[in-house]
PAROMI-574821 format. One record per residue (C-alpha): residue in one letter; x, y, z. Coordinates in steps of 0.1 Angstrom, whole numbers. Each point is the difference from the previous one (the first is absolute). Layout:
<rs>
lodren|X|Y|Z
a|X|Y|Z
...
</rs>
This chain:
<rs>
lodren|X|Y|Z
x|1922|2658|2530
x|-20|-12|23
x|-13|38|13
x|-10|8|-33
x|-19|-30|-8
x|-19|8|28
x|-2|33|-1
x|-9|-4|-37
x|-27|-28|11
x|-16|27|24
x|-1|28|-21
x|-25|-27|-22
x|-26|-5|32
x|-32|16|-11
x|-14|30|29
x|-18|19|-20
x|-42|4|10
x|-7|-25|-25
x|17|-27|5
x|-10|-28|22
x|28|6|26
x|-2|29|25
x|17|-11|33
x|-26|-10|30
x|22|-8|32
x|-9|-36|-1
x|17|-10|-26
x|35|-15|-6
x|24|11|-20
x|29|-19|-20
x|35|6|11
x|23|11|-28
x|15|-37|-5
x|-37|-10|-4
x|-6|33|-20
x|30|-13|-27
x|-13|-32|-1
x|-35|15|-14
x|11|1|-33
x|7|-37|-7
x|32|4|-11
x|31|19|0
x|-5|39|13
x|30|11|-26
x|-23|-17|-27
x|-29|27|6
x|-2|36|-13
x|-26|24|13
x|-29|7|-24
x|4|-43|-12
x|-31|-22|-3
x|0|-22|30
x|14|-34|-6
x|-21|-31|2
x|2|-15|30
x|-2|35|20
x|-11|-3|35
x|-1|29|23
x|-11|8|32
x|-28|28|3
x|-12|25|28
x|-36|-8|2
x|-26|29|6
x|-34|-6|20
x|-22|-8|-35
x|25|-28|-4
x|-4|-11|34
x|-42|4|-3
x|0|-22|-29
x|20|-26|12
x|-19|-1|35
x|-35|0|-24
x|13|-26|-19
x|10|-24|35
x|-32|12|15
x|-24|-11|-27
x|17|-30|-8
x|-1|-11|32
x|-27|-23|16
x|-9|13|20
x|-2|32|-21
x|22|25|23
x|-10|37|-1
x|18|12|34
x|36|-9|-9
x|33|20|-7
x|37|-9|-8
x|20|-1|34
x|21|32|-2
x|38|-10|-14
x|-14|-32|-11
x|-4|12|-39
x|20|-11|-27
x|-6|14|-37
x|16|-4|-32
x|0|-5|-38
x|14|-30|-24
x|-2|5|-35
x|-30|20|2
x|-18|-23|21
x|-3|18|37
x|2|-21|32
x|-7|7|37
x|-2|-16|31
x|-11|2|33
x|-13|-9|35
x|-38|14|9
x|-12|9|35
x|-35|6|10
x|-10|36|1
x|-28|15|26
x|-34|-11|-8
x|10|-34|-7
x|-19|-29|7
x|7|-31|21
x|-2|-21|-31
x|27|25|-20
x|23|-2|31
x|3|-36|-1
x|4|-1|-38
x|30|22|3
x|14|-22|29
x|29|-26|-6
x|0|-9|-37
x|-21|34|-6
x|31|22|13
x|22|-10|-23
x|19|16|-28
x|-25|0|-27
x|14|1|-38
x|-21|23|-29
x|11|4|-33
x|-15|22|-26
x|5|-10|-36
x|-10|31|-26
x|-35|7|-3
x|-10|-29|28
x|-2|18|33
x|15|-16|36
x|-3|-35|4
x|9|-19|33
x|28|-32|-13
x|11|-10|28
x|7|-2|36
x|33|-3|17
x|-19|-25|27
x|2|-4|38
x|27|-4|10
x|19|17|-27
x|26|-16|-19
x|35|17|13
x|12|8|-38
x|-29|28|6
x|-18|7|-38
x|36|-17|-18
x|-29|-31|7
x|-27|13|-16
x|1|-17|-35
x|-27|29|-14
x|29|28|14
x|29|9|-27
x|35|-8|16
x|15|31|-10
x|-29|14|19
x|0|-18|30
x|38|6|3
x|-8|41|-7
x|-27|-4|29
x|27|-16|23
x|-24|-31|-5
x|-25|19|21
x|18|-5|31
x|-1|26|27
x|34|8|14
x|-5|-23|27
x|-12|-30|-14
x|34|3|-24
x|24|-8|32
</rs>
């Protein structure tokens, strides 16, 4: 029962050209156990072709506009404003909560950057950084995980949906989870 809940939870990913998800090799994936737990409730409980349920999280692949946006939106938020940033490669977490998309991520200077935009992104500044993007808003930067970071990984960040942060391993690389 299990396999077909998750094979029927696959066969429901979006990877057509339009949708916001095509697969750049940064970005993590949900294991299947994460993958059943997308649905906020029981697997056997969804049919293909359903309207989601309320309280649907899932896990998305981000593509490079998503990433753009959410680096603009650090970057002019910032103070100083940042223009020579990027999200440190397997550092990006993406998602989607009852239509409400979230991301996170840390940011590292990029060539050209200036002494002032190198120390901004130092310490605090490196961080996992925390976007959401209500319907018809934009990215906006919520919140920071802090320096150092809180061990639960984004299962602290408030602003983060549970369901999500458990779907993003609570943004935890593989070696800070031992």
């Amino acid at each position: 029962m299990t396999a077909a809940a998750v094979a029927l939870l696959t066969s429901c990913t979006p990877n057509s050209a339009t949708a916001r998800s095509s697969p750049p090799p940064t970005t993590r994936t949900p294991s299947p156990a994460a993958s059943a737990a997308a649905v906020g409730g029981s697997a056997g409980h969804t049919t293909a072709g359903s309207p989601p349920r309320t309280g649907t999280c899932r896990s998305l692949l981000a593509t490079p506009t998503v990433k753009a946006d959410v680096t603009a939106a650090y970057g002019s938020q910032a103070q100083p404003p940042l223009r020579h940033l990027a999200p440190v490669q397997g550092t990006f977490y993406y998602g989607s909560c009852d239509g409400v998309r979230y991301a996170g991520t840390r940011f590292r200077p990029t060539a050209g950057s200036t002494v002032a935009e190198q120390v901004a992104l130092q310490d605090d500044g490196a961080a996992m950084k925390y976007f959401t993007d209500r319907p018809g808003t934009g990215w906006r930067y919520v919140a920071s995980a802090g320096f150092p970071a809180d061990p639960r990984g984004c299962a602290a960040v408030p602003r983060i949906p549970a369901r999500l942060a458990a779907l993003w391993n609570d943004c935890r690389s593989p070696s800070e989870q031992q």
